[in-house]
C-alpha positions, -999 to +999 in steps of 0.1 A: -190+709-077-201+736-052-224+758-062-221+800-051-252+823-054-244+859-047-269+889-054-265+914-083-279+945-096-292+921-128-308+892-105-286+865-090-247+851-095-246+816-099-206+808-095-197+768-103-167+762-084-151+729-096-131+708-071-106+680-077-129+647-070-109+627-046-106+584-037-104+568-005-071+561+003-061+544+035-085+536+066-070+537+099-086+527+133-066+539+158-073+522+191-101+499+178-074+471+166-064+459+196-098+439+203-115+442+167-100+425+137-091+456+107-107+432+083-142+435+101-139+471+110-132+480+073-166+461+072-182+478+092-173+516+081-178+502+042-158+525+026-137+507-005-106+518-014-107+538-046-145+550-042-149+585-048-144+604-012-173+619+002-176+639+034-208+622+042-201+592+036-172+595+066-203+609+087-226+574+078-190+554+090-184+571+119-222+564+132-217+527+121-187+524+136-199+538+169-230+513+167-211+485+163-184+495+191-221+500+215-234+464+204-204+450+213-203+465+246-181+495+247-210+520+257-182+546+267-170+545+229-160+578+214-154+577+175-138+609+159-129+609+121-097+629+105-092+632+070-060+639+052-058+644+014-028+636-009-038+660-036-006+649-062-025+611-056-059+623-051-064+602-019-080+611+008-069+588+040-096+584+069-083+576+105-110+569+128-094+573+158-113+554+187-117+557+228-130+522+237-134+531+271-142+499+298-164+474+283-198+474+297-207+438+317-242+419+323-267+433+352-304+418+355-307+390+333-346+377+328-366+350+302-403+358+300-428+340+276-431+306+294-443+290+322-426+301+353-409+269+360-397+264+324-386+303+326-364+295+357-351+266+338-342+280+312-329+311+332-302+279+346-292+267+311-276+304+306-259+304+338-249+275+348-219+256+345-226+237+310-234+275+298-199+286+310-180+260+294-196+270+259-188+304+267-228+312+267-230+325+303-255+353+307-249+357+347-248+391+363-207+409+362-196+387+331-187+406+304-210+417+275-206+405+244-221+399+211-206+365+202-221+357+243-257+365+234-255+346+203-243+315+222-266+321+253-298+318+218-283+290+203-280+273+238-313+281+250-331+270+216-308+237+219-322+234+254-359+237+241-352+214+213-336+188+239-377+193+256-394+191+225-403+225+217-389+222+182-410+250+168-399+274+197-391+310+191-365+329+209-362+370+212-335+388+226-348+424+233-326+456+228-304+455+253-312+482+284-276+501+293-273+516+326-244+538+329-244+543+363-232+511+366-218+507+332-240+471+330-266+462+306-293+446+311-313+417+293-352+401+286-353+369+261-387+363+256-394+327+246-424+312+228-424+271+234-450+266+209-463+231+205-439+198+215-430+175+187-429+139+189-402+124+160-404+084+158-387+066+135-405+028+124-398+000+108-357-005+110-329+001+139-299+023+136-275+008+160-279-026+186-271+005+206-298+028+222-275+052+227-260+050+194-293+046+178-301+081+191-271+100+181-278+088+149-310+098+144-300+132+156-276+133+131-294+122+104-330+142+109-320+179+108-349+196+128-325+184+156-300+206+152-322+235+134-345+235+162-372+238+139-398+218+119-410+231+083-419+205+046-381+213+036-364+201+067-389+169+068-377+159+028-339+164+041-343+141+071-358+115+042-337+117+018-305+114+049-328+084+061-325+069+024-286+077+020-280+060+050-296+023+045-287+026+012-252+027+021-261-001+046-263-024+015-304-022+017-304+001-023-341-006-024-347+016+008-378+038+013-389+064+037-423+078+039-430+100+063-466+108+083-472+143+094-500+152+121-502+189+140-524+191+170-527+229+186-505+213+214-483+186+194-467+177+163-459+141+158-437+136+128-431+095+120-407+085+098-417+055+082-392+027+066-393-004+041-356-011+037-358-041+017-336-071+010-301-067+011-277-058-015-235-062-032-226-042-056-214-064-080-199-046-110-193-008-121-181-002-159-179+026-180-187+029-213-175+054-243-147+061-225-120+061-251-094+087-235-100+087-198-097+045-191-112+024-163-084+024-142-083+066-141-120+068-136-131+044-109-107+053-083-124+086-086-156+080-081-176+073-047-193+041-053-170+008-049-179-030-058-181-055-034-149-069-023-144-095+007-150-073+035-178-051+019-209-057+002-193-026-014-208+009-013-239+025-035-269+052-030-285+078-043-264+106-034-234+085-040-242+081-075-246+118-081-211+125-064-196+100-088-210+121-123-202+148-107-165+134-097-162+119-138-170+152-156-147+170-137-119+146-145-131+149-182-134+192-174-097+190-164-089+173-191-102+195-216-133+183-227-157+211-218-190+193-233-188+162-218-219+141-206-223+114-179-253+086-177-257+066-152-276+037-154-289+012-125-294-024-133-312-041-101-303-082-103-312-092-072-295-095-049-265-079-075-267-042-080-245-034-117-239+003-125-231+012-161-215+049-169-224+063-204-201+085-213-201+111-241-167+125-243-175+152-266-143+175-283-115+185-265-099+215-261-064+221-265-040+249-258-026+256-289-002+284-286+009+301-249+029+333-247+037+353-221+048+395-223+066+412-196+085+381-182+119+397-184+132+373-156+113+341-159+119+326-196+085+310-210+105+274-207+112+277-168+078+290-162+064+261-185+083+233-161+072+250-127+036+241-137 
């Protein structure tokens, strides 16, 4: 609706002139596609198909659009928009047609916020050859990138973490574009923060050292977060509990011991895995149309056999409700309800499925319109 006011003898005209409201049609992104994926340009100019077309809104994705293109390096981008309506369909069709120009590369590269020998040490994880092989090089003529400066952070914080500094912050300023030269410079500032000390007592991964080590790693997840907060402590416990458990030690405990110092963290882990176990039997009861031999090669824990003291923990023992009800779901019975229960005979671990089956659905009638080629009978057997 656009609105006319024209002066009159009597006051003012006020004119409503209706226009036919029109939907986006088709995006186009002439000379973008060669290096950026539609899908993520489409994205990035959010504009669905079949939203009412607005001139403004064509504005907003043209600004985006030439954001995006600068963050990615192409400073010499030049975005101009063309619309053309389909009045019989009401579409309007948006080409967005794009001059990448030459992608900008890295100039001065700096790290500021720590020690002057930690700075040039870090400086050498991003630029050296480790840094080049993850594709996380931030040396001087490479060429700028966004998926680079994310993997020059992630590198850097795995570098810190690797020293300690598992509370360490890292800041990538806005990036400082100097088109004389067409490079960009860029400052990380880092904060260390305090180191942290992670022990783990009272039980052995591996024989290994080495091994012993990976698997902590693997199994304590401020590793790999590179940070240290109460949720990421319980996950490393309840890991630490999965993992004995699975061991054969079902009894296992982990208690952890927290200290914070203004220049260290010490985390311990601390664990009582108790005596061994086998997991002697697994039955299920109430089961009257899903039997034994359906339901237990479903599930995730397994009785002892020869070669195995079998397998059992806490988190297996969810999986395997979770595994039973959705046999029973995909069966039909919507309501059902899993128990587990835990009988502790030791050294015999028995575990005992109560099941309550509930009704079941059934598809009483199926019928299909519009299937002038496929006869409900064929369509019944490609199922």
């Amino acid at each position: 609706v656009e609105l006319q006011v024209k002066p009159s003898a009597n006051g003012l005209e006020l004119n409503f002139v209706l226009e036919p409201a029109f939907y986006v049609g088709i995006i186009r992104f002439p000379g973008a596609t060669k290096v950026f994926s539609y899908t993520r340009l489409l994205q990035i100019v959010n504009m669905p198909d079949e939203e009412l077309y607005q001139k403004e809104h064509v504005s907003q994705a043209q600004s985006a659009l030439l954001k995006f293109l600068q963050n990615n390096g192409f400073y010499q981008a030049k975005v101009d928009s063309k619309t053309e309506l389909d009045d019989p369909h009401q579409l309007a069709s948006v080409s967005f047609n794009v001059e990448l120009g030459k992608r900008a590369r890295i100039g001065k590269v700096e790290i500021t916020g720590a020690s002057p020998a930690e700075n040039a040490k870090l400086l050498h994880a991003v630029q050296g050859i480790r840094a080049k092989l993850m594709r996380a090089a931030l040396k001087p003529g490479k060429t700028f990138t966004l998926e680079r400066q994310k993997a020059a952070i992630k590198q850097l914080k795995r570098q810190l973490s690797g020293q300690k500094y598992l509370q360490s912050r890292v800041n990538l300023a806005a990036p400082v574009y100097r088109a004389e030269t067409n490079r960009v410079d860029l400052n990380i500032n880092v904060t260390t923060g305090p180191k942290a000390e992670v022990q783990v007592t009272g039980a052995r991964f591996s024989l290994l050292p080495f091994a012993s080590g990976r698997i902590k790693r693997k199994l304590i997840p401020i590793y790999d977060e590179g940070t240290i907060d109460r949720d990421l402590v319980r996950e490393g416990q309840r890991n630490l509990v999965n993992f004995f458990q699975e061991k054969g030690y079902f009894d296992a405990q982990v208690k952890t011991d927290f200290k914070r110092t203004p220049d260290k963290i010490s985390l311990t882990y601390i664990i009582n895995k108790g005596a061994k176990h086998n997991m002697d039997d697994v039955s299920f009861e109430g089961n009257q149309n899903l039997s034994d031999g359906k339901l237990k090669p479903a599930i995730e824990i397994k009785q002892k056999h020869f070669l195995s003291r079998g397998k059992f923990s806490d988190k297996l023992l969810r999986k395997s409700v979770s595994d039973i009800e959705a046999l029973y779901h995909n069966a039909g019975f919507e309501e059902v309800q899993v128990h587990p229960e835990v009988l502790d005979r030791e050294p015999q671990v028995d575990v005992s499925f109560q099941i309550v089956e509930g009704p079941q659905t059934v598809v009483e009638n199926m019928e299909l319109k519009g299937n002038d080629t496929v006869v409900l009978l064929d369509f019944a057997l490609a199922q």
